[in-house]
C-alpha positions as CSV (number, residue, x, y, z in Angstrom):
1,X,-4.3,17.8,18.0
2,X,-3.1,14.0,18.4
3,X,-6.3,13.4,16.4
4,X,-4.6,15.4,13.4
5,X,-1.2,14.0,13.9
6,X,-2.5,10.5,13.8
7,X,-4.6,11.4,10.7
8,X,-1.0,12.7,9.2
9,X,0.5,9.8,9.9
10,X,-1.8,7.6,8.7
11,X,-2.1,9.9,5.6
12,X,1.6,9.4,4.7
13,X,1.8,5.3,5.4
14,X,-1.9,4.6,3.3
15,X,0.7,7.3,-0.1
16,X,3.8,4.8,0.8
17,X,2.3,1.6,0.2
18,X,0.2,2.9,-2.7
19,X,4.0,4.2,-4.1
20,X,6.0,1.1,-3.0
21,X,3.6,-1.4,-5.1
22,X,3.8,0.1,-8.6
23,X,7.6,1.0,-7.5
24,X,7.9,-2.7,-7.1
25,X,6.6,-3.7,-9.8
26,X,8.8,-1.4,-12.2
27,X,11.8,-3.1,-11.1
28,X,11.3,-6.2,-12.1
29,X,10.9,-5.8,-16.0
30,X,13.7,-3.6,-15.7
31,X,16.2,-6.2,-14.0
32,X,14.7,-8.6,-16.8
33,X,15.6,-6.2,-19.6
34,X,18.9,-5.1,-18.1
35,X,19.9,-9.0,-18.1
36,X,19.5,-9.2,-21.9
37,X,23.1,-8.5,-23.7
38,X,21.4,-7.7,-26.5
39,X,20.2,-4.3,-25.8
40,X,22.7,-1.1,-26.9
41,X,24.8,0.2,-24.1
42,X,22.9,3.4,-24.0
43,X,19.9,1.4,-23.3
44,X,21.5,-0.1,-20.1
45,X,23.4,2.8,-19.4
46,X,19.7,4.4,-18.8
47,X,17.4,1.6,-17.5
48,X,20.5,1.1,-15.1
49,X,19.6,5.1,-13.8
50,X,15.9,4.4,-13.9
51,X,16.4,1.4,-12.0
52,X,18.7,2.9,-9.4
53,X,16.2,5.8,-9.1
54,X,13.0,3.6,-8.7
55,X,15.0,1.2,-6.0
56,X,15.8,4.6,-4.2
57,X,12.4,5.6,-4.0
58,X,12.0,2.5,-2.8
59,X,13.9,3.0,-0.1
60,X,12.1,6.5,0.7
61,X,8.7,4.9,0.7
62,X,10.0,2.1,3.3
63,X,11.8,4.7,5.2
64,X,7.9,6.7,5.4
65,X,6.5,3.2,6.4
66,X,9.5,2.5,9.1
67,X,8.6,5.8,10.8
68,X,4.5,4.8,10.7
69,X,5.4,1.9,12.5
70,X,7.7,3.5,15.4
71,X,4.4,5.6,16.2
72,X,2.9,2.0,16.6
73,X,5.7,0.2,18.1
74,X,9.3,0.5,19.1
75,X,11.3,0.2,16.3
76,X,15.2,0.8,15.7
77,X,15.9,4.0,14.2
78,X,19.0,3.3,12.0
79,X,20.6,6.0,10.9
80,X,23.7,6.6,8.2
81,X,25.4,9.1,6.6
82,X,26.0,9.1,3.3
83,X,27.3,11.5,0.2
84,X,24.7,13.0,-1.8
85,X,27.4,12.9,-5.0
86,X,27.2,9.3,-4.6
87,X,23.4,9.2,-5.2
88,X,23.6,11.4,-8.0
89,X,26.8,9.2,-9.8
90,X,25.4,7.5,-12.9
């Protein structure tokens, strides 16, 4: 049974770094692009959504990771509350 929970766990941190490098690497054109004043406001307006999505999934693949690593060692579990409305704002 620890055999399989390790194997889970393992399982979940090898899919969050595999998601956090493309993830990553999305955000930086779109900070670039979202800089330029050219660009229509509906085109900002929508790269700004993208971009707050991709930095939240961020923060879901580094929360997997933080939990992989308080199997291995002691780590700080921080937690916070928040309202779900304020995720969803555009």
């Amino acid at each position: 049974m620890h055999q399989v929970y390790d194997n889970k766990n393992r399982f979940f941190a090898n899919i969050a770094h595999e998601l956090r490098t493309p993830l990553t690497l999305i955000t930086g054109p779109i900070s670039t692009i979202l800089q330029d004043n050219k660009i229509p406001v509906t085109t900002q307006q929508t790269l700004s959504i993208v971009n707050r999505n991709v930095n939240y999934l961020k923060q879901l693949t580094n929360q997997i990771l933080d939990l992989s690593k308080k199997e291995v060692e002691d780590l700080t579990i921080q937690i916070s509350t928040f309202k779900f409305s304020d995720v969803l704002k555009a």
